[in-house]
N, C-alpha and C positions, 0 to 999 in steps of 0.2 A: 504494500500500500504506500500510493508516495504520500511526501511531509500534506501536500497540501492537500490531498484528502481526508486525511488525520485530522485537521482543522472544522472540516467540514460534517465531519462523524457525529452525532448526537451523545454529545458525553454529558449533557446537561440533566438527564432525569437521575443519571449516579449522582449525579452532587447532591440532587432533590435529595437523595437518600443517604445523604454522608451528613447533609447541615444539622440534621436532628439530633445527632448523637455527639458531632464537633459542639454547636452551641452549649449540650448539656456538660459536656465535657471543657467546655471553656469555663464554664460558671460553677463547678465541680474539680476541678485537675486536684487543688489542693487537697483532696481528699483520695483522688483514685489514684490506681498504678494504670502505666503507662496501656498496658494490656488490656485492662477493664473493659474497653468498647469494641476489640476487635470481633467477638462473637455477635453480636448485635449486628455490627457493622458492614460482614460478611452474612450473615441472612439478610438485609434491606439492600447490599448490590444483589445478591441472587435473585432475591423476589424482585427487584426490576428490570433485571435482564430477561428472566420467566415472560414478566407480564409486557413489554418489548417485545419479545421473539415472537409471544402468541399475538399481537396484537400485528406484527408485520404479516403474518397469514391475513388477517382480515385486510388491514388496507395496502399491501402489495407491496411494503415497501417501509425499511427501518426508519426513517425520517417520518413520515406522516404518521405511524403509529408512534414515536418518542413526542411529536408534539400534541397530539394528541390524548396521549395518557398522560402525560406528565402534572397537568391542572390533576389528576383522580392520585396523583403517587404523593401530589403537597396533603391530599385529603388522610392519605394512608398514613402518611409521617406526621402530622401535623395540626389533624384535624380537630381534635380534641384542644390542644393550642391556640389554634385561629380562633375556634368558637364554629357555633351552626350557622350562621347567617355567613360567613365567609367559608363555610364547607359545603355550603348549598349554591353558592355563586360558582364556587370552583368546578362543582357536577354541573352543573349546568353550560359552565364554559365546557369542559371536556365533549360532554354527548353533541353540545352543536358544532364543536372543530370536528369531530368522529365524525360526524353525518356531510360538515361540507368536505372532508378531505377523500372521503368515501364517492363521492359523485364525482368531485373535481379530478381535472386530470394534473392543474398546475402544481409545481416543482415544489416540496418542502425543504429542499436542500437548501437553500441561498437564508434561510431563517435560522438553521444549526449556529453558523461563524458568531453570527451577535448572542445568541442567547447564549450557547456554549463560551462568548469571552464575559457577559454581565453571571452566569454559575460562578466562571472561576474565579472572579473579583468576588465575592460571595462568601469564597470558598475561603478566600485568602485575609480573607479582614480578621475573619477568630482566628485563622492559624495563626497569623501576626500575632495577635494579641496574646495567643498562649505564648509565643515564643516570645514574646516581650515581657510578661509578667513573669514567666520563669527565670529570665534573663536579672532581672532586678531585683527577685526573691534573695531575701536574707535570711535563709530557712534554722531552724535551731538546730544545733547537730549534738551526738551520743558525747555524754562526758569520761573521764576515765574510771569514775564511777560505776557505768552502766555499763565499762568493759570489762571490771574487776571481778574474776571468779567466785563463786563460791564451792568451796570446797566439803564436801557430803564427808561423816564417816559412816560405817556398817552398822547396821540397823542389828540392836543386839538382841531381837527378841528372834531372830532367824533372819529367816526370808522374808523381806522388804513388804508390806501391803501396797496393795493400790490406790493409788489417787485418784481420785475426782475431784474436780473445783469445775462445780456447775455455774458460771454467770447469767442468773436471771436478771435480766436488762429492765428495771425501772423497779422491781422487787424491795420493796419499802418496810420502814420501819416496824414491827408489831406492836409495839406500846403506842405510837403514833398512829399508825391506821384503826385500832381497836377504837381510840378516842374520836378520829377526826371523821371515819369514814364508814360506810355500812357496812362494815366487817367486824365479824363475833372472832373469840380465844378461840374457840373450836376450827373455826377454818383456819387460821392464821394460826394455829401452830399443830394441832394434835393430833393429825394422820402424821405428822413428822416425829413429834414426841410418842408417838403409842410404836413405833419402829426404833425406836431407841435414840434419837436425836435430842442434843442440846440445843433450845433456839435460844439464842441470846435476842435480849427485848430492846435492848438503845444502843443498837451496833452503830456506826457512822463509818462513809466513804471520805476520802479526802476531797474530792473535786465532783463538779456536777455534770460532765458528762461522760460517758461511755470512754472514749478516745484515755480521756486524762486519767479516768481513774482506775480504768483497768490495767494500764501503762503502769502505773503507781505500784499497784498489785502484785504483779508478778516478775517486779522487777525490786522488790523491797525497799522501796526508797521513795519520794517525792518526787513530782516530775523537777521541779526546782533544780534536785541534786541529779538525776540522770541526761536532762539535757543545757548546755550551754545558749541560753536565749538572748542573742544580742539585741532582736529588737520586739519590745514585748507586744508590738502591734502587728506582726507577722500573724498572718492566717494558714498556714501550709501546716496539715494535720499530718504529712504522709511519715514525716520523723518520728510520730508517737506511732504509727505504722510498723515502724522500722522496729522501733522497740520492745511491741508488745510478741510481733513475728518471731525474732530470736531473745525471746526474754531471759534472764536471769536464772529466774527456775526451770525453767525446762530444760536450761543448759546445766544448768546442777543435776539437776533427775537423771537427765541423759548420761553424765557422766560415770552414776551413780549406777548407772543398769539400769535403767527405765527406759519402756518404747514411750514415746508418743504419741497418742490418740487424739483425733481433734474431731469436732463436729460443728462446721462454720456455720453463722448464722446466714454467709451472705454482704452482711457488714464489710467492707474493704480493710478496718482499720483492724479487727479483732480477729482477721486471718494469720497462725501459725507459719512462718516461710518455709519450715522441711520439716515437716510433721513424720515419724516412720509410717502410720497410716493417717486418713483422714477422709473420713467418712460421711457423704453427701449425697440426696436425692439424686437422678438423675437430672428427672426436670428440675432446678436450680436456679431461674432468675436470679442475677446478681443487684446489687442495689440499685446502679444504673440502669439496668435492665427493665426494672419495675417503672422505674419514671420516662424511659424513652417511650414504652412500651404507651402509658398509660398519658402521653401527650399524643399519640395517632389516634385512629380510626376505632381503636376497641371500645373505649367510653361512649361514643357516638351510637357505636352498634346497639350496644348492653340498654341503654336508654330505650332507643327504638324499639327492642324487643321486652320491653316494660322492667328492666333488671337494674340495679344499681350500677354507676357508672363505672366503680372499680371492683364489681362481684369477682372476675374472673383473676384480679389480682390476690383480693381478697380470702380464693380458694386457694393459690397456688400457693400464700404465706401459711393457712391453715397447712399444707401439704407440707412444707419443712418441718413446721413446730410438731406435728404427730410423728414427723420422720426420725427426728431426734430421741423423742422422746419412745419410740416405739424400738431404735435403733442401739441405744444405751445400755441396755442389759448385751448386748450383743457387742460390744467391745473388746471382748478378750477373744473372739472366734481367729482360730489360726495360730492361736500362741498357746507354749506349752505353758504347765503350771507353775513352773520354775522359774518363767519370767513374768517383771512386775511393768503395771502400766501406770504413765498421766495420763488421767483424760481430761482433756481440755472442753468444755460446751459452751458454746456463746447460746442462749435462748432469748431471742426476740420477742419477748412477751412477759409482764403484762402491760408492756411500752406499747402504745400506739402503734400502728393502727388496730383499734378495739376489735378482733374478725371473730371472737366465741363472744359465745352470750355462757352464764355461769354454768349451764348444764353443760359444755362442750357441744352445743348446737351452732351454726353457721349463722353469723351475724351480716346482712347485707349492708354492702355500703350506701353514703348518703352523697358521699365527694368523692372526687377524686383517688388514685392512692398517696400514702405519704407517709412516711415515718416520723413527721414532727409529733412533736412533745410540747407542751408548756404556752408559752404565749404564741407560738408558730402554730400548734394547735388550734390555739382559738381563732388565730389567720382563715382558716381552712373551714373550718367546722362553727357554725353560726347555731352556738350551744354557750352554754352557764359551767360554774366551774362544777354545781350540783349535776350535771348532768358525767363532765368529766370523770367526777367519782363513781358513780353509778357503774358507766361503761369498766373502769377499772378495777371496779369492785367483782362485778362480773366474771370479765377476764381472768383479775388474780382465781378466783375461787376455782376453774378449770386447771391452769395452770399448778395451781398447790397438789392437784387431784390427780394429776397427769407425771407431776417430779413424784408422788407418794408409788406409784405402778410401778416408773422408772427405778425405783428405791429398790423395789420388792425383787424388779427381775437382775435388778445388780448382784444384790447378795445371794439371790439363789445361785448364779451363775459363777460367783466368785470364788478361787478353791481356798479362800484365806478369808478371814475377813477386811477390808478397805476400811478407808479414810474416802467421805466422802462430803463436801462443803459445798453447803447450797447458801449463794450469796449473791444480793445484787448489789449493780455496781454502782446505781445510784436510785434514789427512792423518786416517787410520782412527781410528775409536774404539771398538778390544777393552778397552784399560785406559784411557778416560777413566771418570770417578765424578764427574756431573754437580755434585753436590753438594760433592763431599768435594779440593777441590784438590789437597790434601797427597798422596790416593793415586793420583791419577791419572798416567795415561803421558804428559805434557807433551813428550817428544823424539815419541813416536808421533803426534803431534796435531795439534805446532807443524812436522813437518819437509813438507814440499807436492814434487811434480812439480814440472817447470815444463822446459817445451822449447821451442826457437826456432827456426825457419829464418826464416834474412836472407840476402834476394836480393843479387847485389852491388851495391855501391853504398852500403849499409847498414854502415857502422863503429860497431860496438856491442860494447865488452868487457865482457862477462860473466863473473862467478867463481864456482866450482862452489857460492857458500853465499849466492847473491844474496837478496834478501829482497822479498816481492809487491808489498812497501811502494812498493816504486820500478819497477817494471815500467814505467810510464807515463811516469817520469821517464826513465829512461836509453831508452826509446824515442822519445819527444819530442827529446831531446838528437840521439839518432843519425842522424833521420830530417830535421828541420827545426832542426837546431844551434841549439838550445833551450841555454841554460844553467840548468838550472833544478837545484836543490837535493836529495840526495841525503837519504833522512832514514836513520838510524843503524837497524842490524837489532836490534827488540827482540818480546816476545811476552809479550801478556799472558794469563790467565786470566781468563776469565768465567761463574758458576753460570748454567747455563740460565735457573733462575729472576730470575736479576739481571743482566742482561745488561751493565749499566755500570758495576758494581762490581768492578773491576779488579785 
């Protein structure tokens, strides 16, 4: 093909179907790895080469069918975006270019050059922009802190037990939700305590979101002390990425004889880097995945056909969180008994988006999908913060019901008995105000779950207001008489948008 036919080639409906996931990805990077959009990305060129090729059958020729579908591919990518009044202009343009390109004999080649050069000016405005923001990123980097080993000794009651550190993601305080929220003692602790678990009642996380405090966690220390922050208005989350991937502990465990088990939630930040297994539904949406998905054509559909606009998202999240939870006892499958595991769970739940109602029935959506929380929630969702309880209240109670199953088919499965800690990594947010510190619920935010069965053997004192800061530490201590350092219970604040401005 020569150069200047190449020119003239319809390469403008792939751009159609690269902007969606470039723009998310512009507005996003600080968060994703570089990889994140390529799965997406490569289904939306497939699907419009497909609906291309089939559509050159019908009008004799690839030019007249690329400008013709291309108004129906912004609907497919986008639709839900633009809105209905601008997805209903765009059908309408597409079927009367189809109908006059279809009779007409004249040339759709000589329209390719312009439209194909205004795509890739299109195309090139976010790529600049990513390549310039990353260019001037002053990003925080790992201290020598968070490169400093820890060193395990042998576990003297024998053979090592297995770990679990379940992170239930938004999993809040018991003393605090018994008071504040429509939840009883009995759901909030006693399928946990009637299986032998300790719940501690005024547990506290160090920081209020996910990113920071899980980083904290399993890396025994303060983000303060493992990353070096030159400028504390830097938004680039992918460093607490870095950290939580090859953390601390699991490079201790590892050291120590332990496989690695992981079970992503999906979340980009609380993904494992080399897990030895790591255990995931097939169908898997990743985080981006959920929002490209759910800025196209399927919210338009699901409407039309009288459904909530993010039902089919809505299903796919129910499908991990049962995947996990159904998958859990089945952790050790392939390993002898003589080796001991971490398992690592991220669970997405009972953090937004609210998808069980408390029996573990299917809750339809109302909006959108989204994984905000707190005052981003209330953006989204045109509800009271009485209502936000209600949905969470809900959730948790399937959730508690669902970690109590997961409990039962651990230990039966287990040839020893485990260490198993069910802990969230930060509590609800009806009154967080991402923005606004001064009015946000900081006791609602900062207070976490956190429950333990320790087989015997395991001398570990625990007090009802332990802090997640040191999970690792007083477990290392208890397990392999670690002497290692206690850091003091503190909690900071962080604006969504600022995440190291403290």
């Amino acid at each position: 093909m020569r150069l200047s036919r190449i020119f003239f080639w319809p390469i403008y409906p792939f751009v159609a179907a690269t902007l969606p996931v470039l723009h998310f990805y512009l507005g996003n990077f600080r968060l994703l790895n570089p990889g994140d959009p390529l799965r997406i990305w490569f289904f939306y060129l497939a699907l419009t080469g497909v609906l291309i090729t089939g559509g050159r059958l019908f009008w004799k020729d690839a030019h007249r069918s690329a400008l013709a579908l291309t108004p129906l591919l912004l609907i497919m990518f986008k639709g839900s975006h633009i809105g209905d009044v601008w997805s209903a202009a765009l059908l309408v343009l597409s079927l009367v270019m189809g109908a006059v390109l279809r009779r007409s004999s004249c040339s759709a080649v000589r329209i390719a050059l312009p439209l194909n050069m205004a795509a890739l000016v299109f195309l090139a405005l976010p790529t600049a922009r990513i390549i310039h923001a990353e260019w001037k990123e002053n990003s925080p980097r790992p201290t020598a802190f968070f490169e400093s080993p820890i060193h395990l000794e042998s576990f003297s009651g024998g053979q090592s037990p297995d770990i679990y550190f379940l992170v239930v993601d938004g999993l809040g305080q018991p003393e605090f939700l018994e008071r504040e929220y429509p939840l009883s003692h009995g759901v909030l602790a006693e399928e946990l305590t009637d299986r032998g678990f300790r719940v501690l009642n005024r547990s506290q996380c160090s920081y209020p979101q996910t990113a920071l405090s899980v980083a904290s966690t399993l890396n025994l220390g303060f983000v303060q002390e493992l990353l070096d922050i030159p400028d504390p208005e830097n938004m680039d989350r992918r460093v607490l990425g870095d950290i939580i991937g090859d953390n601390r502990a699991a490079r201790a465990l590892r050291q120590a004889g332990y496989n690695v088990v992981t079970y992503p939630s999906g979340y980009p930040i609380t993904r494992f880097s080399k897990p030895d297994l790591r255990i995931e539904p097939v169908i898997n949406p990743s985080f981006l995945e959920f929002y490209v998905l759910d800025d196209g054509i399927l919210p338009l559909v699901q409407r039309l056909v009288g459904r909530g606009p993010a039902d089919l998202s809505y299903s796919m999240r129910r499908h991990r969180l049962n995947y996990i939870f159904d998958e859990l006892p089945r952790a050790r499958s392939g390993l002898d008994d003589s080796q001991s595991i971490f398992v690592f769970a991220h669970i997405l739940a009972p953090h937004p988006p609210f998808v069980f109602d408390g029996s573990g029935e299917p809750r339809n959506s109302v909006t959108k999908f989204g994984y905000a929380d707190g005052s981003h929630w209330y953006g989204i969702n045109d509800l009271d913060s009485g209502s936000y309880r209600s949905l969470y209240s809900a959730q948790f109670t399937h959730v508690m019901h669902r970690l109590a199953q997961a409990v039962d088919g651990i230990l039966a499965n287990s040839p020893r008995p485990p260490v198993i800690i069910i802990q969230g990594d930060h509590g609800p947010g009806s009154g967080v105000r991402w923005e606004d510190p001064s009015s946000s619920n900081h006791r609602e935010r900062s207070g976490i779950y956190n429950a333990w069965y320790l087989p015997s053997g395991v001398d570990i004192t625990l007090a009802e207001d332990e802090c997640s800061v040191n999970t690792f530490t007083l477990l290392f201590n208890g397990i392999f008489g670690s002497s290692l350092e206690p850091r003091p219970c503190r909690y900071w604040f962080a604006k969504m948008s600022r995440p190291y401005a403290f």
